[in-house]
C-alpha positions as CSV (number, residue, x, y, z in Angstrom):
1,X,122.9,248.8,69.2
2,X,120.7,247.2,66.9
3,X,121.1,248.5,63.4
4,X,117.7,248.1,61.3
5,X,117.7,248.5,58.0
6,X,113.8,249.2,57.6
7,X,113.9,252.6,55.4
8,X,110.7,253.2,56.7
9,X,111.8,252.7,60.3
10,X,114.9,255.2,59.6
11,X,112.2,257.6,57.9
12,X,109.7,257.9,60.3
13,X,112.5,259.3,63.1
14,X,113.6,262.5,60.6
15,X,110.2,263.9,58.9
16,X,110.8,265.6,56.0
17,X,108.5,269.0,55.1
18,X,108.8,270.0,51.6
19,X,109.0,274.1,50.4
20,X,109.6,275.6,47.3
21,X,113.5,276.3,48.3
22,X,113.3,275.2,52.0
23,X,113.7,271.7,53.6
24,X,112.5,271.6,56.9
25,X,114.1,268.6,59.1
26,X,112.0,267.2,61.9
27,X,113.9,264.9,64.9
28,X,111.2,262.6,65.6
29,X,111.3,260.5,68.6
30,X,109.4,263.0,71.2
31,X,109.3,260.0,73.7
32,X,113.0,259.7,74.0
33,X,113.4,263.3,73.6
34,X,114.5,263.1,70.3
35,X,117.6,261.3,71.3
36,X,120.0,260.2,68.5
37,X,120.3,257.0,67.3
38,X,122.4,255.5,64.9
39,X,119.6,255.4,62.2
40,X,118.6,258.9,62.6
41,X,122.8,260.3,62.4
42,X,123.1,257.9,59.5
43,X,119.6,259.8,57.9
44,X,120.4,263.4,58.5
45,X,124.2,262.9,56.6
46,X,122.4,260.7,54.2
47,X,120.0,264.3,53.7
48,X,122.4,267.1,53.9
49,X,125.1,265.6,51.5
50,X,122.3,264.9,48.9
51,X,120.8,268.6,49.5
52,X,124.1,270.4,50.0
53,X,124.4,269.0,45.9
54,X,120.2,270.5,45.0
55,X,120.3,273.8,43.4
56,X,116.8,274.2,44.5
57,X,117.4,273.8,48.1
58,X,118.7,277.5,49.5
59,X,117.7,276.6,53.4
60,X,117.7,273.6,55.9
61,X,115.5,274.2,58.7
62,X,116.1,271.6,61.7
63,X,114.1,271.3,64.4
64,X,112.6,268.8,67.3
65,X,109.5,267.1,67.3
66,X,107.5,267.3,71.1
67,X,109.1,269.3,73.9
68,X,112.6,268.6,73.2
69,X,114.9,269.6,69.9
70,X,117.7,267.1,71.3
71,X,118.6,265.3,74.2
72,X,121.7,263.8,73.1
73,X,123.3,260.4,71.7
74,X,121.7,257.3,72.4
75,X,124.1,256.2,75.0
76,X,122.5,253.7,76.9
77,X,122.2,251.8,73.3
78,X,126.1,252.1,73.1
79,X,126.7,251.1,76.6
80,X,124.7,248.1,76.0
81,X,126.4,247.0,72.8
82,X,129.8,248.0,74.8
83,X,128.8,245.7,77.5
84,X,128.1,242.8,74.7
85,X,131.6,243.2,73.9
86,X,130.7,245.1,70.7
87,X,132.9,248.5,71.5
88,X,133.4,249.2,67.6
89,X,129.2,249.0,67.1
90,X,130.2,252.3,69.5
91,X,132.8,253.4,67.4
92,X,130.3,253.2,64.8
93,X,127.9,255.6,66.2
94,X,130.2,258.4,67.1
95,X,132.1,258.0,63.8
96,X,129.4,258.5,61.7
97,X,128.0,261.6,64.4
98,X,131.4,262.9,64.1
99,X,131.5,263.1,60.4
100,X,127.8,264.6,60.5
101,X,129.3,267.3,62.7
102,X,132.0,268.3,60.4
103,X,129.5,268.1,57.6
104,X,127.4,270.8,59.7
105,X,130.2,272.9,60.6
106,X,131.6,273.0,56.7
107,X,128.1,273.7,55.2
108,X,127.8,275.6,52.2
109,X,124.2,276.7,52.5
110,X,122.6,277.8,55.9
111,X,121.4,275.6,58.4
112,X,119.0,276.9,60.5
113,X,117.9,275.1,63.7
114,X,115.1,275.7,66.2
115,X,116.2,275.2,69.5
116,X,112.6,275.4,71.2
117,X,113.4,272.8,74.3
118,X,116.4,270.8,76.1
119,X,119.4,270.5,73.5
120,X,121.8,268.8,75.2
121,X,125.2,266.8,74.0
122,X,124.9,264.9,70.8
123,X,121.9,267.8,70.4
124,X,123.9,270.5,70.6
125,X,126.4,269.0,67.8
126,X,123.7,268.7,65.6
127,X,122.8,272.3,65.8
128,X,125.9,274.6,67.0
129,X,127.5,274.1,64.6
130,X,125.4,275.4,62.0
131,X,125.3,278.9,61.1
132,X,121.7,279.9,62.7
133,X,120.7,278.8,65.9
134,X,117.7,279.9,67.5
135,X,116.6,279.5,71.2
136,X,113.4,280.3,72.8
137,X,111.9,280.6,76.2
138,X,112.2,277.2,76.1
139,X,115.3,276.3,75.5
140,X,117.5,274.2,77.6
141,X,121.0,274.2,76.9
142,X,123.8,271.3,78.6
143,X,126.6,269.0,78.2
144,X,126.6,267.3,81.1
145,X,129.3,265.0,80.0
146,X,131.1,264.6,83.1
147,X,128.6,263.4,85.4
148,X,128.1,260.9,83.1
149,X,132.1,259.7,82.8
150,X,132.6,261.1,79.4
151,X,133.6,264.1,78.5
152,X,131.6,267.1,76.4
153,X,132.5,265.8,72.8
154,X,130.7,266.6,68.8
155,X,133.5,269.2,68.4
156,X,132.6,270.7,71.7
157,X,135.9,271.5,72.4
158,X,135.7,274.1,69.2
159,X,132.9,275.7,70.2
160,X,133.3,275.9,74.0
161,X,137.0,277.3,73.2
162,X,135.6,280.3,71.6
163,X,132.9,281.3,74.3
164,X,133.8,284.7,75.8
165,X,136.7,284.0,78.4
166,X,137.2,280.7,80.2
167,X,132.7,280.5,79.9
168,X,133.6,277.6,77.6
169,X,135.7,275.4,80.7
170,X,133.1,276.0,82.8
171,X,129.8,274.6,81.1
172,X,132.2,271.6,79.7
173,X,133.3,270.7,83.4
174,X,130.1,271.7,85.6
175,X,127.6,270.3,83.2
176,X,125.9,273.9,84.0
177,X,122.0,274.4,82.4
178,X,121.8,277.4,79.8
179,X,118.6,279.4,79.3
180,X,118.0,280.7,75.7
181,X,118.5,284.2,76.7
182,X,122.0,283.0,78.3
183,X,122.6,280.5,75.0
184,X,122.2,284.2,72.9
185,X,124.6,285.9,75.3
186,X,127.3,283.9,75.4
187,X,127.1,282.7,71.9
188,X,125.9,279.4,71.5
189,X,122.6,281.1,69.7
190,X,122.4,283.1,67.3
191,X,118.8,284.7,68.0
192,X,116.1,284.6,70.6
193,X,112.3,284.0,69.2
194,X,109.7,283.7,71.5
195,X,108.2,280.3,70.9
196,X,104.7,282.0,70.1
197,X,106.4,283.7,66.3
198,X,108.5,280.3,65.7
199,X,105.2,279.7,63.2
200,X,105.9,282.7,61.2
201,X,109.4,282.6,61.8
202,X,109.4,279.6,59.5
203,X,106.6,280.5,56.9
204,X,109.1,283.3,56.4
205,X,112.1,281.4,55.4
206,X,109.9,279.2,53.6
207,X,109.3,281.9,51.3
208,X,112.9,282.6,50.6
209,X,114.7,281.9,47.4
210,X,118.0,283.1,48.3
211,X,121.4,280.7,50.7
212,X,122.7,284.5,51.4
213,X,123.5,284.7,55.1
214,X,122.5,287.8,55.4
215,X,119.0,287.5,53.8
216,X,118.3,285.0,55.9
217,X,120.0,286.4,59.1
218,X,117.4,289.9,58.3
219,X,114.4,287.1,58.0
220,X,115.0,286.0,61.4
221,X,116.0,289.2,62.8
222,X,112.0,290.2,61.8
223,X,111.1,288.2,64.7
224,X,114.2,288.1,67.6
225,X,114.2,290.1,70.5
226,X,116.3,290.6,72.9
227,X,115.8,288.8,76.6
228,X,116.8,289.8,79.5
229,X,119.1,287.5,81.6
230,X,117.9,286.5,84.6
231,X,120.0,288.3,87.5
232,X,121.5,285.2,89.1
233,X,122.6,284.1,85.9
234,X,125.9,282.3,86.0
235,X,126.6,284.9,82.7
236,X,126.8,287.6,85.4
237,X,129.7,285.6,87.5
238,X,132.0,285.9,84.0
239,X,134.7,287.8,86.4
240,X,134.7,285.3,89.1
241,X,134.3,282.4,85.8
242,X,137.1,283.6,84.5
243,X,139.6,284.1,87.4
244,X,138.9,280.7,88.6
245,X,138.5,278.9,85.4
246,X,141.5,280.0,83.7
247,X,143.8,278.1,86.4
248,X,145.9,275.2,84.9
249,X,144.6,272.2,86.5
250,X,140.8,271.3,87.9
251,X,142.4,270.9,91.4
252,X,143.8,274.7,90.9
253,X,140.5,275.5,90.0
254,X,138.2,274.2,92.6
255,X,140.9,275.4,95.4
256,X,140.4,278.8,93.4
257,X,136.5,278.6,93.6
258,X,136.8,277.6,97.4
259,X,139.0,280.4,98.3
260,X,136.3,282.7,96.8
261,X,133.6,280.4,98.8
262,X,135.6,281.5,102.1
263,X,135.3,285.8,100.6
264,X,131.5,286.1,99.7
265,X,128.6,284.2,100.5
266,X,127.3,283.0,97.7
267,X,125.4,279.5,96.4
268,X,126.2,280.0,92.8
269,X,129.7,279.5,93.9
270,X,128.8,276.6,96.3
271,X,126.7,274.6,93.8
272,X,129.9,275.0,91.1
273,X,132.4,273.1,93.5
274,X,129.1,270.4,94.4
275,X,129.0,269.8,90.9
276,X,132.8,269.7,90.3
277,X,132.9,267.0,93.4
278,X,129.8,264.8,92.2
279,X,131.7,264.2,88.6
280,X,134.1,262.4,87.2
281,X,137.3,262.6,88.6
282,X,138.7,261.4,85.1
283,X,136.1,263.3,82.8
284,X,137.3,266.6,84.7
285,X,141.0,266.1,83.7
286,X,140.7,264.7,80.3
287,X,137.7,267.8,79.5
288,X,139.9,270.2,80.2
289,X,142.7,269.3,78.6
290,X,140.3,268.7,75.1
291,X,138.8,272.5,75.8
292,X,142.2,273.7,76.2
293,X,143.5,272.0,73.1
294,X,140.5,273.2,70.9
295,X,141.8,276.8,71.8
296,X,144.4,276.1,69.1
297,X,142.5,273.5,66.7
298,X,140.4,273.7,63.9
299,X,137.3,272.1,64.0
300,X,138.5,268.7,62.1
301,X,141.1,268.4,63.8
302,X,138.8,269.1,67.2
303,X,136.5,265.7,66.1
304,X,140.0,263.8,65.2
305,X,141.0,263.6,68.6
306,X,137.4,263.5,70.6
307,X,137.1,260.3,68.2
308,X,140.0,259.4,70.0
309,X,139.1,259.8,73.4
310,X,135.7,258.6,73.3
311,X,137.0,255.0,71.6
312,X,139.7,255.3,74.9
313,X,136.5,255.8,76.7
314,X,134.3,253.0,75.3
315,X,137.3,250.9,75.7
316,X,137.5,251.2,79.4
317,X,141.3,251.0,79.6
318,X,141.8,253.9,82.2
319,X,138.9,254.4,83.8
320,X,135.1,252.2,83.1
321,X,133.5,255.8,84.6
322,X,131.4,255.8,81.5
323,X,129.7,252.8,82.2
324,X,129.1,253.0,85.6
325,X,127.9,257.0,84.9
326,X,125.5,255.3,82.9
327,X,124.7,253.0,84.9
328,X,123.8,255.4,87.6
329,X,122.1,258.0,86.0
330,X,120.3,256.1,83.0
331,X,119.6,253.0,84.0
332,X,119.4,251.9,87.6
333,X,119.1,255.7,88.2
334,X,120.3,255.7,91.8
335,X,122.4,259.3,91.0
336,X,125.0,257.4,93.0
337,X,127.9,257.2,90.4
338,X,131.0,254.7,92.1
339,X,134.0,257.0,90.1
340,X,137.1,254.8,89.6
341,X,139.7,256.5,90.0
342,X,137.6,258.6,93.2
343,X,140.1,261.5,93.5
344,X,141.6,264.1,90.9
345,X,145.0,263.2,92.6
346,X,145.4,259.7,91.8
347,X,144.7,260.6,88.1
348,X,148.6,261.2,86.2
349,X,149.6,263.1,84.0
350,X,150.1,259.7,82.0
351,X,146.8,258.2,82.0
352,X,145.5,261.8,80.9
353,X,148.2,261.5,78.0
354,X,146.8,258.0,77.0
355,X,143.1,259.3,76.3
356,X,144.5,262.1,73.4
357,X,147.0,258.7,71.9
358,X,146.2,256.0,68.7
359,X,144.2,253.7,69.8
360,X,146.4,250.3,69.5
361,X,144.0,247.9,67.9
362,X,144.3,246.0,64.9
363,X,142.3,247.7,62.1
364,X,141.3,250.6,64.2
365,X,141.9,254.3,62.3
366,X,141.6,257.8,63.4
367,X,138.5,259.4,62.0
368,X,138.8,260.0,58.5
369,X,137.0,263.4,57.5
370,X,135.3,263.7,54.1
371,X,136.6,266.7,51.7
372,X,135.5,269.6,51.6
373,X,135.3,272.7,50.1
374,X,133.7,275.6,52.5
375,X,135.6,276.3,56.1
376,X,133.8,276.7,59.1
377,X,131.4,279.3,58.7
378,X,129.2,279.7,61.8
379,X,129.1,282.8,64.7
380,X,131.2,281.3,67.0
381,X,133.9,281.4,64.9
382,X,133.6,285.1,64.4
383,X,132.6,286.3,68.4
């Protein structure tokens, strides 16, 4: 990853709009889908830390430039560092994206973001955990960590820990696609604005003088509906979610989901075990064990140990899934990912254990979180 120091460079990827009390945050790199890089991570902690200090700012509004809010990190930029033998430059990233994360989830003043388009991984860290999030028609919700080798990560394992039953293991295993109306539903938004009022949804809070939650949750509320989920919604298989999700193990829960293959006919449940059998082998195992740990973790202490795993990950120790997930679906783009280890069963118990261990590396250290004063604040701490 090549780090420029251009201000103007790092500028022109987050546009600033100026209000009276209102800061309006614009992800600017519509070609790449607004993808992360290091530049832009290292701008938006730069902005929010300097704000969170303005009396004058009451509201951050953040939101995508072009059809996407956020696709994600820039991976293929850390894979290719990674592959220069430059895994710390990767370390790097997901340190500072980390610590942007916390900063989010901790905020004193509310962050609203507009999720109008695909908000996927490193997208969906820079948004959930604020206190408002707002989907649309539009909006495209995944973390399709696994099929990639890694696992769902930015404090994921927080927020998909507190979805309504075992929803949470599910969309962090499968990778599954969320529309806005199912992002409202299970939690992951806030409120549902169709895309056509987003304009006057955000002259509105750029009249406000006031970082009261609930002034600005009645603001938004001015202009939120309520959609109707679409009936073959995975939202509507919660029962059959949760009776097959909740087992132990991933091999205890696909043998769960083809035992209720063999009872009903039904392509929901067929599509779940394809996408369970096309992903990491690895990623499955260590993802739920990090969504099942979260259950019981603060958010901190969530990014601590995903900065673990994903410097186990970069490192290649294990399992080099990562790279060749990348490889597969980003680069050569054959969708034909060569998983090493192939099968759950020749993945131990042990080389789960080593992903959630101290990295043993001379001047490597766990991720140091900044102080702060406010707890997590946002919904899906309160569902």
């Amino acid at each position: 990853m090549a780090f420029i120091n251009s201000n103007n460079f790092e500028t022109d990827q987050v546009l600033v709009e100026e209000h009276m009390f209102v800061k309006t945050l614009i992800l600017n790199r519509p070609k790449q889908l607004n993808a992360l890089s290091y530049q832009m991570i290292s701008r938006l902690l730069e902005l929010f830390l300097a704000w969170e200090e303005d009396c004058n700012v009451k509201i951050i509004i953040l939101k995508g430039k072009g059809r996407a809010f956020c696709a994600g990190g820039d991976v293929a930029a850390v894979v290719r560092d990674i592959s220069e033998g430059n895994w710390r430059l990767g370390a790097e990233f997901f340190w500072k994206e980390f610590i942007l994360n916390y900063v989010m989830a901790t905020y004193r003043k509310p962050q609203v973001s507009i999720l109008n388009g695909i908000v996927m991984g490193g997208g969906a860290g820079a948004s959930i955990h604020g206190r408002f999030r707002v989907a649309t028609e539009n909006s495209a919700f995944a973390m399709p960590e696994t099929a990639l080798g890694l696992f769902p990560d930015v404090g994921a394992s927080y927020y998909f820990s507190r979805l309504p039953g075992f929803f949470g293991e599910y969309l962090g295993l499968t990778g599954s696609r969320l529309d806005g109306a199912e992002m409202l539903a299970c939690g992951l938004a806030t409120h549902f604005v169709p895309s056509a009022r987003l304009s006057l949804l955000e002259e509105a809070l750029c009249k406000l003088d006031s970082s009261d939650p609930l002034v600005v949750s009645a603001a938004i509320d001015q202009f939120s509906e309520q959609p109707r989920l679409k009936d073959k919604s995975a939202y509507h298989r919660l029962e059959i979610i949760d009776k097959c999700f909740c087992r132990r193990t991933t091999e205890q829960i696909i043998y769960a989901l083809e035992m209720e293959a063999v009872n009903r006919m039904d392509d929901w449940i067929s599509s779940t075990i394809r996408s369970l059998e096309k992903a990491s082998p690895t990623s499955l195992k260590i993802s739920l064990r990090s969504i099942r740990e979260g259950r019981l973790q603060g958010v901190g202490q969530c990014l601590v140990r995903e900065y673990r795993m994903v410097c186990h990950v970069m490192r290649g120790e294990v399992s080099k899934d990562f790279f060749e997930g990348c490889r597969a679906l980003l680069l050569d783009k054959d969708k034909n990912p060569k998983w090493k280890p192939s099968k759950l069963e020749c993945i131990s118990d042990d080389m789960v254990d080593g992903y959630f261990s101290k990295i043993d590396d001379e001047g490597w250290e766990d991720l140091k979180l900044p102080p702060r004063s406010n707890l997590p604040v946002h919904a899906i701490a309160k569902l």
